[in-house]
N, C-alpha and C positions, 0 to 999 in steps of 0.2 A: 330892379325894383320889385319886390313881394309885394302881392295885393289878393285880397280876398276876392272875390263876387257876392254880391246883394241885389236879390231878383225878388220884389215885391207883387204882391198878384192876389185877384179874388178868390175866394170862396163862399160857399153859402153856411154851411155852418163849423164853428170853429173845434166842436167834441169830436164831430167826424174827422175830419182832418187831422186833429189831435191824433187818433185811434189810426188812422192810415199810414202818415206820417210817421208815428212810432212803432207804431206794431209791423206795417208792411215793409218801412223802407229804415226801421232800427235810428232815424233820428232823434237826436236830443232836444224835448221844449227850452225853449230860454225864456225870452222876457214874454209877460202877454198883457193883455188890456181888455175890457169887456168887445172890443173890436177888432184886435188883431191879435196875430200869435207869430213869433220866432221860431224856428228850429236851427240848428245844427244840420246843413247839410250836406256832410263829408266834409267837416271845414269851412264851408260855404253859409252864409243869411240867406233862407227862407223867409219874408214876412207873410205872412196872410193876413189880410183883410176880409170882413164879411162886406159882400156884394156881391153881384151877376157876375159868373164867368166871361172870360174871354170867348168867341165865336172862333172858333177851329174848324179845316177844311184838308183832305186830301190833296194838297194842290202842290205839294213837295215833293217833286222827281228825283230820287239819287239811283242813278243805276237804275235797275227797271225796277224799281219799289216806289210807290208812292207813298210819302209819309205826309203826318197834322204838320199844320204850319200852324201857327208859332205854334214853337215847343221849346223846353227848356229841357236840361241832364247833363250828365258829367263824364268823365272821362276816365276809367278806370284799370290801373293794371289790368292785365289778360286777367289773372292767376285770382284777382278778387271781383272781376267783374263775373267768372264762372262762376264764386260763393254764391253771388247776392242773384243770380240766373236763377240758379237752382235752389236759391230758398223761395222766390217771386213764383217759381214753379210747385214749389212742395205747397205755399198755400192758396194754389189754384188761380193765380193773377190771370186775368185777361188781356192777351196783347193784342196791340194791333198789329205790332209784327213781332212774331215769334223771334225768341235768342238764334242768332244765327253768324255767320261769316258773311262779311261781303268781301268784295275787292279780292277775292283769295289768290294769292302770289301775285298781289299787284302793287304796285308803291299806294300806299294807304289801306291795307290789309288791317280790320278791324272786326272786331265781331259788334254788335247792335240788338240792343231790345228796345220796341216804343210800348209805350200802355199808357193809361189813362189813370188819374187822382181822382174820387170820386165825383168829381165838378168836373169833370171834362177836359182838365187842364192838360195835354200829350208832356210825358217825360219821355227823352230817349237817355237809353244808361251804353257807352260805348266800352269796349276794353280792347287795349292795342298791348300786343307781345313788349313792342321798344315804346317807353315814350317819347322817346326823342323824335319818332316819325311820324308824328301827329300832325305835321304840316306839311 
């Protein structure tokens, strides 16, 4: 069975999002409404809604890093999760946790960046060498 993901979620305003959404993380707008907006992300539906964010907290332990709970992000070859590192870097994103390695020569050896959407919303962006050992 193929099947996409569609993860609906607040924002406060829809132009900023717009501008971050495309300009930082290269997604495409689709459909929008004076209330919400679509993007393209990586293949995946984005909706945004205007309204209050979600309440995010350090309370996610993986390995000795604490990460935002809920968060959402996706899953990317090694080979293009290091492009989209290094552009997130070239224009100055703020992580909450730096591009890095975990798990190094461990079964689930992944690399990891979290950061924040201008509303607070945590993405984390992963990239594994195989994807077949993503579980």
């Amino acid at each position: 069975m193929q099947a996409l993901f569609h993860y609906s979620f607040h924002v406060s305003d829809l132009d900023v999002a717009r501008r971050f959404y495309t300009t930082q993380l290269n997604c495409k707008e689709g459909r929008s409404a004076p209330t919400w907006v679509d993007f393209d992300f990586f293949g995946h539906q984005l909706s945004m809604h205007l309204g209050q964010a979600q309440a995010t907290s350090l309370t996610g332990k993986v390995g000795d890093i604490w990460v935002p709970m809920p968060h959402f992000g996706l899953i990317l070859k090694l080979e293009d999760w290091r492009v989209l590192a290094h552009h997130l870097q070239s224009l100055g994103m703020a992580f909450i946790v730096q591009p890095q390695c975990r798990f190094q020569r461990q079964a689930g050896e992944q690399w990891s960046m979290f950061f924040c959407d201008p509303f607070g919303n945590p993405i984390e962006i992963k990239g594994f060498e195989d994807l077949g050992k993503i579980y």
